[in-house]
DSSP file (Angstrom, degrees, kcal/mol; ACC not computed):
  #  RESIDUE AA STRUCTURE BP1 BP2  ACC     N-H-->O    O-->H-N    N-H-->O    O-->H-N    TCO  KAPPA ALPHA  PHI   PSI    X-CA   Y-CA   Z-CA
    1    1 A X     >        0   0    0      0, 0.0     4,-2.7     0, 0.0     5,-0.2   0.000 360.0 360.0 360.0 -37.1  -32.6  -10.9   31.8
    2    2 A X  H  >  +     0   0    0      1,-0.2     4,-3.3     2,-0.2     5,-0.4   0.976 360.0  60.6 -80.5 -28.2  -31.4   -7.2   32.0
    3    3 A X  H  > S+     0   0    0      2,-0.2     4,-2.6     1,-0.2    -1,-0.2   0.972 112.0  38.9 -62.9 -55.8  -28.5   -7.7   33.4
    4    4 A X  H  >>S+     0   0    0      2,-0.2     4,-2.6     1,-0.2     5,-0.7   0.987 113.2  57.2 -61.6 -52.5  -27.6   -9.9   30.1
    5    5 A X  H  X5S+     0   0    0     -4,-2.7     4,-1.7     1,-0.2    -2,-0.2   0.928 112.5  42.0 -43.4 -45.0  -29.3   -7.5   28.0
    6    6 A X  H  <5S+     0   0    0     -4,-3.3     4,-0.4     1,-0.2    -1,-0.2   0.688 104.8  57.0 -78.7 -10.1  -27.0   -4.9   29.4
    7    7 A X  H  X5S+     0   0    0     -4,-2.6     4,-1.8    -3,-0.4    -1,-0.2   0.730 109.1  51.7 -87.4 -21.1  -23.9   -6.6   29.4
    8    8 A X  H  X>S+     0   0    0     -4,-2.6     4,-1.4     2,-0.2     5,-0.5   0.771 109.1  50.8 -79.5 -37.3  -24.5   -7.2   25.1
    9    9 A X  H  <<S+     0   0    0     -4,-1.7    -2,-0.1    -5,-0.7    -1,-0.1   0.661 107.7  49.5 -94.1  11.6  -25.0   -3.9   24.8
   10   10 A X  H  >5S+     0   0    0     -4,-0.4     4,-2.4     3,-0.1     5,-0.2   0.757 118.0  48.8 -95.2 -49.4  -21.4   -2.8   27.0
   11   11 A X  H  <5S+     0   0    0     -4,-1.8     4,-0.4     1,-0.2    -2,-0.2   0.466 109.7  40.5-108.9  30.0  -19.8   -5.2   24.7
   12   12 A X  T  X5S+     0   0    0     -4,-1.4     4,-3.3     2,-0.1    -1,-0.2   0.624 119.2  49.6 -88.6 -30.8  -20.8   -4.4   21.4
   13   13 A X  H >><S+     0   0    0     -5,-0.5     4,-1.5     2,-0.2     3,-0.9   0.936 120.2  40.4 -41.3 -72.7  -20.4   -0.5   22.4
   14   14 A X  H 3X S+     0   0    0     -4,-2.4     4,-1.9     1,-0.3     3,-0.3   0.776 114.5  53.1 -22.7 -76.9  -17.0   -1.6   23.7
   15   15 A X  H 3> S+     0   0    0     -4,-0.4     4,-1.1     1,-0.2    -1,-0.3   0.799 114.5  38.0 -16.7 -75.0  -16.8   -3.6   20.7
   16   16 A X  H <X S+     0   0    0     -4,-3.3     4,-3.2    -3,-0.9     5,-0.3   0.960 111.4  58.9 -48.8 -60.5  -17.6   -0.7   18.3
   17   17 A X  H  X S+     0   0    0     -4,-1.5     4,-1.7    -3,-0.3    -2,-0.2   0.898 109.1  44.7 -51.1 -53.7  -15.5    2.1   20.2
   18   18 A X  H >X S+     0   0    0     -4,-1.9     4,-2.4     2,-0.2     3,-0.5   0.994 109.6  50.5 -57.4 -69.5  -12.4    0.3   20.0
   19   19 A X  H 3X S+     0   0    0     -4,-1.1     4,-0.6    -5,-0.2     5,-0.4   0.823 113.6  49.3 -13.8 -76.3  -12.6   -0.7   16.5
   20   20 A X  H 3< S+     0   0    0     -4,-3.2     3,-0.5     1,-0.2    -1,-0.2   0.746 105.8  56.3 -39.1 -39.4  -13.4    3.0   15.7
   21   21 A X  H <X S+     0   0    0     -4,-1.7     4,-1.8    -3,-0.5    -1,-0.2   0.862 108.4  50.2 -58.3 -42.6  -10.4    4.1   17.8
   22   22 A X  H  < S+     0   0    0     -4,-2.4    -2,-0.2     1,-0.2    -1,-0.2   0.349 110.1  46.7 -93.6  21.3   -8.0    1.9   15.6
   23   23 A X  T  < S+     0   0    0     -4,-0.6    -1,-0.2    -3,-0.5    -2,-0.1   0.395 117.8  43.6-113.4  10.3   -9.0    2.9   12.7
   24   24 A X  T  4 S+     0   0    0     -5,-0.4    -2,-0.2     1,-0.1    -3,-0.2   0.891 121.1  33.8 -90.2 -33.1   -8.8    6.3   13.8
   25   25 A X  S  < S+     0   0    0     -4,-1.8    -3,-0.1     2,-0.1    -1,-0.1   0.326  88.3 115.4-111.3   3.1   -5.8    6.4   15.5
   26   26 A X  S    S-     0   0    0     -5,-0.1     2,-0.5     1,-0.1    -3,-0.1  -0.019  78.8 -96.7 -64.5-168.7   -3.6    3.8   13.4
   27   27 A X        -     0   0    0      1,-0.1     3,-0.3     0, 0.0    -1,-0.1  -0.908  40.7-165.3-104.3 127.9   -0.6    5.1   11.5
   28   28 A X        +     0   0    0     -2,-0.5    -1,-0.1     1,-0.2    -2,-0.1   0.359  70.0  49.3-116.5  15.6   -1.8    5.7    7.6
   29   29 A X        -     0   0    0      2,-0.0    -1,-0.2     0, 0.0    -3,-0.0  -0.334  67.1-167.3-154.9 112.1    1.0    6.0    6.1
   30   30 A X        -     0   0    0     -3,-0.3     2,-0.1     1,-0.1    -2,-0.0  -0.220  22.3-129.9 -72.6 135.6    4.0    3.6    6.4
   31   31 A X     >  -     0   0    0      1,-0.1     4,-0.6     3,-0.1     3,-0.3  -0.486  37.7 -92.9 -94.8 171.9    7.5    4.5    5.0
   32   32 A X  H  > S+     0   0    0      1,-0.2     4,-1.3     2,-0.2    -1,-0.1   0.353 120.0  69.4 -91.9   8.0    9.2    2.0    2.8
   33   33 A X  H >4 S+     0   0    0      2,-0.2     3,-2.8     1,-0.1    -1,-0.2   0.949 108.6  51.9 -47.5-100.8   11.4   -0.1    5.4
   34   34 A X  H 34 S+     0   0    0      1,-0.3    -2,-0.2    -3,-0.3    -1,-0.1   0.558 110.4  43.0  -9.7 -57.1    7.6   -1.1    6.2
   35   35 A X  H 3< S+     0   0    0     -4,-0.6     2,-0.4     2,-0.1    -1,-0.3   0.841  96.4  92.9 -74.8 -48.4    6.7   -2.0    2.7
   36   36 A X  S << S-     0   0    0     -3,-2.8     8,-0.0    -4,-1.3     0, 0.0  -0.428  83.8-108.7 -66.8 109.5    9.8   -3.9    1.9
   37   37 A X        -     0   0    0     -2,-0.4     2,-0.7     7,-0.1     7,-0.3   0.080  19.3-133.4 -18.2 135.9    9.9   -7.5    2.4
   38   38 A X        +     0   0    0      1,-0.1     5,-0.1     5,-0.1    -1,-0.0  -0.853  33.0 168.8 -89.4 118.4   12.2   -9.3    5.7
   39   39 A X        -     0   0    0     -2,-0.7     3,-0.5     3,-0.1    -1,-0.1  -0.159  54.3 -95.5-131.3  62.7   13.8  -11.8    3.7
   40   40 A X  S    S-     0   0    0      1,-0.2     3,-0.1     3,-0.0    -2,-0.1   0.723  83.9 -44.1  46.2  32.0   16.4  -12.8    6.5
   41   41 A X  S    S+     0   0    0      1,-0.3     2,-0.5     0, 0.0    -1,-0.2   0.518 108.5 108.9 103.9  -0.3   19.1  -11.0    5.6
   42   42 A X  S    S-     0   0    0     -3,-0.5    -1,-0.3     4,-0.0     2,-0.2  -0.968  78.1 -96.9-127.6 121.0   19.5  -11.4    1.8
   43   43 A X    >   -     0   0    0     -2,-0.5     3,-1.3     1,-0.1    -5,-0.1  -0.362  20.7-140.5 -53.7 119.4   18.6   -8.4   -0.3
   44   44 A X  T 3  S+     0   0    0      1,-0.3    -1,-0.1    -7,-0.3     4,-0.1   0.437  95.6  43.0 -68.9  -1.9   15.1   -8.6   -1.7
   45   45 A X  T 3  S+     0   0    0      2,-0.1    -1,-0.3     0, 0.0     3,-0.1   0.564  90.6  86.1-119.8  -1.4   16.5   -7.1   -5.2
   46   46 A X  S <  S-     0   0    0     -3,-1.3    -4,-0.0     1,-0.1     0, 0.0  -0.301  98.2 -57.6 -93.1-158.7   19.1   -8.7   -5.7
   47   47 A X    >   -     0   0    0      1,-0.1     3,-0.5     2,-0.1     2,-0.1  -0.355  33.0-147.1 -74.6 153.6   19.1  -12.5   -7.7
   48   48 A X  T 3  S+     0   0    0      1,-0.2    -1,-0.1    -3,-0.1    -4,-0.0  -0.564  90.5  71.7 -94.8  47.4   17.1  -15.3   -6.2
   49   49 A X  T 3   +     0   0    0     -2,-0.1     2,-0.3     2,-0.0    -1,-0.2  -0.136  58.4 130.8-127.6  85.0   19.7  -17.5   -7.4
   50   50 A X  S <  S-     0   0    0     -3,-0.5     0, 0.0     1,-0.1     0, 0.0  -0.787  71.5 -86.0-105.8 152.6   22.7  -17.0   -5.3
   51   51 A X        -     0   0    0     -2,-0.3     2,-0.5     1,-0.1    -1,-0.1   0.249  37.7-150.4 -58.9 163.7   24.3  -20.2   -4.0
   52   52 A X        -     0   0    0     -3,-0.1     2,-0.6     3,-0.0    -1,-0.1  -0.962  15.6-129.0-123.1 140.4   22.8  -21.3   -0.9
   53   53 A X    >>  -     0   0    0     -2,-0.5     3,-1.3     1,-0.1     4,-1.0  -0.845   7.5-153.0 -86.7 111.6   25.4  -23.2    1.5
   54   54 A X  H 3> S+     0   0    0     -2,-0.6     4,-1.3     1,-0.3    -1,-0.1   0.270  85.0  89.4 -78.8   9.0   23.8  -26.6    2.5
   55   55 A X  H >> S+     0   0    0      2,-0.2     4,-2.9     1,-0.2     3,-0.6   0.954  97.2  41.9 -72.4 -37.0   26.1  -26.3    5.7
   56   56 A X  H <> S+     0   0    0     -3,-1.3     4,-2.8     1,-0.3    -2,-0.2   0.778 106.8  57.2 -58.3 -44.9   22.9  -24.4    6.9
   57   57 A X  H 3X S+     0   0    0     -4,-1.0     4,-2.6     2,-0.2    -1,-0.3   0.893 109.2  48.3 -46.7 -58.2   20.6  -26.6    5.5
   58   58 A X  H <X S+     0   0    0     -4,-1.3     4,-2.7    -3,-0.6    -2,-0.2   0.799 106.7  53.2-127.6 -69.6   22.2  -29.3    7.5
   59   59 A X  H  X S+     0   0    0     -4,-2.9     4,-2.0     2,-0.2     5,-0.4   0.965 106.6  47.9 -35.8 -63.8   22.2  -27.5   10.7
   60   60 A X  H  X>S+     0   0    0     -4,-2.8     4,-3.3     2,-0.2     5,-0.5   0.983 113.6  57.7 -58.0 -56.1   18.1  -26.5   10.9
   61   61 A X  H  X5S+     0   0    0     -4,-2.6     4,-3.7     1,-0.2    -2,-0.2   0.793 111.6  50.2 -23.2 -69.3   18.0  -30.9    9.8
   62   62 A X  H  X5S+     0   0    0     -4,-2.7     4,-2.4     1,-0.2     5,-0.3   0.869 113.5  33.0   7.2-105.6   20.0  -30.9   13.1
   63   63 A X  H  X5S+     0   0    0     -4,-2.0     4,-2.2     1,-0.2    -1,-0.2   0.749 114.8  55.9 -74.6  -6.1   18.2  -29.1   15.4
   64   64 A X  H  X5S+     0   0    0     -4,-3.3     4,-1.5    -5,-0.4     5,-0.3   0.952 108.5  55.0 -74.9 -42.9   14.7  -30.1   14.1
   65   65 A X  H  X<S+     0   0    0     -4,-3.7     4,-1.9    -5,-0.5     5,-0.3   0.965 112.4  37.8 -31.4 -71.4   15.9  -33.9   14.6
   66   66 A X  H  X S+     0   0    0     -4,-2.4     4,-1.9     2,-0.2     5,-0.2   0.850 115.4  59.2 -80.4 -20.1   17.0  -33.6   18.5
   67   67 A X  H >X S+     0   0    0     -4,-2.2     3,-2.2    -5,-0.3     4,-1.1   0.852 108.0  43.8 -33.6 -98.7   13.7  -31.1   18.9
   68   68 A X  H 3X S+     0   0    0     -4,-1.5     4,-2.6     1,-0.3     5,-0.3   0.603 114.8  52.1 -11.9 -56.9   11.7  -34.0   17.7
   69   69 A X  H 3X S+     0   0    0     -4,-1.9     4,-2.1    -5,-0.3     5,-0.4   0.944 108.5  48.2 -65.7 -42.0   13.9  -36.1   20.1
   70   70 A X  H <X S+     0   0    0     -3,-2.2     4,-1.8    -4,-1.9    -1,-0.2   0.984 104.3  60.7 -44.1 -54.1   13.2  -33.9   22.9
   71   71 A X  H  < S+     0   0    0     -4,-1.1     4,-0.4     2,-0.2    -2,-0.2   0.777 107.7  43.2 -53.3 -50.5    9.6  -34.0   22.3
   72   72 A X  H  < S+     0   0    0     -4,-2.6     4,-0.4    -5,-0.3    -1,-0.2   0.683 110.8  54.4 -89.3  -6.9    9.3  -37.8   22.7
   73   73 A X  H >< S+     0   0    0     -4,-2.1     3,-2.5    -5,-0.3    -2,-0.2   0.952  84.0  82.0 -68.6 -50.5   11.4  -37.9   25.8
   74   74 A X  G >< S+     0   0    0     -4,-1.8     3,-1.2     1,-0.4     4,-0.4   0.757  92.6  52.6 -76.7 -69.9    9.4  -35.3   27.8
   75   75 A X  G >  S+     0   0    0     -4,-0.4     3,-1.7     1,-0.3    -1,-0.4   0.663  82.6  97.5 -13.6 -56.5    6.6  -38.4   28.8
   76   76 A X  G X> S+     0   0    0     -3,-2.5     3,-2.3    -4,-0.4     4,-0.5   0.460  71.7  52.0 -46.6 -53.5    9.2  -40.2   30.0
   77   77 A X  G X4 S+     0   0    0     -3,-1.2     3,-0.6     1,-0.3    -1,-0.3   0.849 123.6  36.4 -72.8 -36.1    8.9  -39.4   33.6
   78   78 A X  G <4 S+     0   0    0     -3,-1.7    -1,-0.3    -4,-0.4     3,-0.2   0.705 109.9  53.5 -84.3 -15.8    5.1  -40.4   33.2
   79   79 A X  G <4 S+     0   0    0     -3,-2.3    -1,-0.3    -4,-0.3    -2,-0.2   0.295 100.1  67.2-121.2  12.8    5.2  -43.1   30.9
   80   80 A X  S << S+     0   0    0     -3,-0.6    -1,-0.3    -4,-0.5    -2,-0.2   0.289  97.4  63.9 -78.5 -18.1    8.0  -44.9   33.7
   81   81 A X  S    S+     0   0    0     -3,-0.2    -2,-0.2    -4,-0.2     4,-0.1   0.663  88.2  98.4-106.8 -15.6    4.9  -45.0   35.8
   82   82 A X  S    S-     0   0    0     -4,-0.2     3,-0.3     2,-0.2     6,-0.1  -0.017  93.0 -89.5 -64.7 161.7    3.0  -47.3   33.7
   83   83 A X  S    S+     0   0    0      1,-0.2     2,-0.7     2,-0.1     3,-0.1   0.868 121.3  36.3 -25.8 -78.1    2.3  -50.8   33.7
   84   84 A X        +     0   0    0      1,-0.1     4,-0.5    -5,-0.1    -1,-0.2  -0.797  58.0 158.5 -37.6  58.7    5.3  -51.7   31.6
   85   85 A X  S >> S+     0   0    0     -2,-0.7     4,-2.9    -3,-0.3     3,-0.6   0.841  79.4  58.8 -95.5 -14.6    8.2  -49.4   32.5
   86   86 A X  H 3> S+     0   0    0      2,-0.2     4,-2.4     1,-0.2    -1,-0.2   0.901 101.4  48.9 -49.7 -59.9   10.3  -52.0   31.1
   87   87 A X  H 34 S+     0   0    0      1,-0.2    -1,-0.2     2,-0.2    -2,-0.2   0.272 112.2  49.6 -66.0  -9.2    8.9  -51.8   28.0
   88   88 A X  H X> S+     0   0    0     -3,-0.6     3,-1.2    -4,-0.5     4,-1.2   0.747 106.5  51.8 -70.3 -57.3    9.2  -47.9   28.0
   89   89 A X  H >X S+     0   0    0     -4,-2.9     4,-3.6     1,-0.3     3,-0.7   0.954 114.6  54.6 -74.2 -30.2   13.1  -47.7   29.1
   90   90 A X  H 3X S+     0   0    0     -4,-2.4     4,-1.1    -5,-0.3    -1,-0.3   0.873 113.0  36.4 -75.2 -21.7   13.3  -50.4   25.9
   91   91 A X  H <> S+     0   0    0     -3,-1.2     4,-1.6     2,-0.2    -1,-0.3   0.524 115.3  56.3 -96.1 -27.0   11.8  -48.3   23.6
   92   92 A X  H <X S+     0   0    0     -4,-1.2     4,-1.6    -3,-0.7    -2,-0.2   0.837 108.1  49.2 -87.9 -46.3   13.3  -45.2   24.9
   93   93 A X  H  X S+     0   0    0     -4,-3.6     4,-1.6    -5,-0.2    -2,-0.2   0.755 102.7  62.2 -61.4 -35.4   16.4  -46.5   24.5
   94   94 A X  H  X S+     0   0    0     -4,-1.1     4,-0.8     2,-0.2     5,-0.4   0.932 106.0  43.2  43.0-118.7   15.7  -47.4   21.1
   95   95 A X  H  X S+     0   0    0     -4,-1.6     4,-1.6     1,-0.2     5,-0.2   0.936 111.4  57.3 -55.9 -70.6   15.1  -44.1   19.9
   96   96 A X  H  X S+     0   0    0     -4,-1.6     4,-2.3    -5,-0.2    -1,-0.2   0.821 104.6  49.5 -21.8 -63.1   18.1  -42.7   21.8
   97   97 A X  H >< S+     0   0    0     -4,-1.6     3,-1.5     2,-0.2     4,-0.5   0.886 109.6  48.5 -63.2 -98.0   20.6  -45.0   20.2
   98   98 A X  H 3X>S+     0   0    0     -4,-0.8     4,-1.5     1,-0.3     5,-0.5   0.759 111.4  50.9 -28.9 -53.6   19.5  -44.4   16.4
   99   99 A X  H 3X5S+     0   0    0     -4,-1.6     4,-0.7    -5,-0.4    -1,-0.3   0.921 114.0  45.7 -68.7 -34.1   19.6  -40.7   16.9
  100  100 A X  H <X5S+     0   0    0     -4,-2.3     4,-3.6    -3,-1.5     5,-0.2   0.980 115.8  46.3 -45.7 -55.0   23.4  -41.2   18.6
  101  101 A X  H >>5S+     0   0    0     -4,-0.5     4,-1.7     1,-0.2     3,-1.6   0.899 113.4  50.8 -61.0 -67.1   24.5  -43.5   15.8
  102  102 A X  H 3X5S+     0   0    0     -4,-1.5     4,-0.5     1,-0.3    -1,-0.2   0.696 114.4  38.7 -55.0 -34.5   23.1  -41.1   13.7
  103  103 A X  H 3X<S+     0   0    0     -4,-0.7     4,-2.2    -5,-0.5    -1,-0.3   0.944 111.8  59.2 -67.1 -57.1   24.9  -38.3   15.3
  104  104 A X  H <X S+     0   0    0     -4,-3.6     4,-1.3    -3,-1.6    -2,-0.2   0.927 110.6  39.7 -63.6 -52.0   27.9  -40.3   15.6
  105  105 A X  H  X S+     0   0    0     -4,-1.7     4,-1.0     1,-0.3     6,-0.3   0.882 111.9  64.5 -82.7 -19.9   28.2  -41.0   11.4
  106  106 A X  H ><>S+     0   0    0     -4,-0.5     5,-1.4    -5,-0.5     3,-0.7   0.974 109.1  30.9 -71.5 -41.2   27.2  -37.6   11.0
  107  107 A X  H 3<5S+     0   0    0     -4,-2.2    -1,-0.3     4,-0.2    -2,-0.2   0.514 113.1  59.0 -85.2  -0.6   30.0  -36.3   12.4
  108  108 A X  H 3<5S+     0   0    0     -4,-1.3    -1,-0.2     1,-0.1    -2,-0.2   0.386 107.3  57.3 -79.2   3.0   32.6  -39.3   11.3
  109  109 A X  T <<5S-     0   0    0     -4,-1.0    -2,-0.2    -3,-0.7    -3,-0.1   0.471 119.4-119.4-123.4 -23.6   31.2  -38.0    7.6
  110  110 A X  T   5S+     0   0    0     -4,-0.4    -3,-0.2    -5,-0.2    -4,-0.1   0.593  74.0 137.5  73.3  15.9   32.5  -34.4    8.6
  111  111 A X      < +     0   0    0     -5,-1.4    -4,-0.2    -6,-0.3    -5,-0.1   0.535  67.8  56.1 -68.6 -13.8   29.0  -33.0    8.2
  112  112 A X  S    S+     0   0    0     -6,-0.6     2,-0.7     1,-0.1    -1,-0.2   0.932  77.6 102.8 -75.8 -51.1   29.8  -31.0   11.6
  113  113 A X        -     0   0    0     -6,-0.1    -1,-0.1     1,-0.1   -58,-0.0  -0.391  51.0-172.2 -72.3 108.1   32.6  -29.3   10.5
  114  114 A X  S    S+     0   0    0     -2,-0.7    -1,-0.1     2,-0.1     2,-0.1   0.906  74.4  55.4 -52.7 -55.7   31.7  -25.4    9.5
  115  115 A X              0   0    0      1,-0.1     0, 0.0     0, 0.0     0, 0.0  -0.589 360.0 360.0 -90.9 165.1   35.1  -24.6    8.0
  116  116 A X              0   0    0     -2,-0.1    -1,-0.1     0, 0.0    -2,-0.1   0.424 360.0 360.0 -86.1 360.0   36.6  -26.7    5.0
């Protein structure tokens, strides 16, 4: 029982000291780099509506897509081990093929190409 009792009262001390150290020791007053909004590259005063290219748009669609694909593939090696593996590769395949064709019209559409 002392031994817990002393081990609550090292780590609320603890607890306390640090606390007290970072609010002693922080930095109190931040110059205005700090203060300004990151907004990726686009100047935070100038207008919010200058055109936005949709090639970009297009891209993050892109990668979030073959993420996603990535993400249900990774099982594979496990889910081959199952009852079914048949019924895996079909399914796996499946999903593979619609995300090619999809790949495939996207790029007969010219949705790849960056310059015009």
């Amino acid at each position: 029982m002392n031994m817990m009792l002393f081990m609550l009262m090292l780590s609320v001390s603890l607890s306390i000291i640090l606390t007290t150290l970072n609010f002693w020791l922080a930095q109190m007053n931040p110059d205005s780099e700090k203060l300004s909004p990151y907004e990726c590259g686009f100047d935070p005063l100038g207008s919010a509506r200058l055109p936005f290219s949709i090639r970009f748009f297009l891209i993050a669609i892109l990668f979030l897509l073959f993420d996603l694909e990535i993400a249900l593939l990774l099982p594979l090696p496990w889910a081959l081990q199952l009852q079914s593996p048949l019924y895996t590769f079909t399914w796996t395949s499946t999903i593979i093929l619609l995300l090619t064709l999809g790949l495939v019209y996207e790029w007969t559409q010219g949705g790849l190409e960056w310059a015009e």
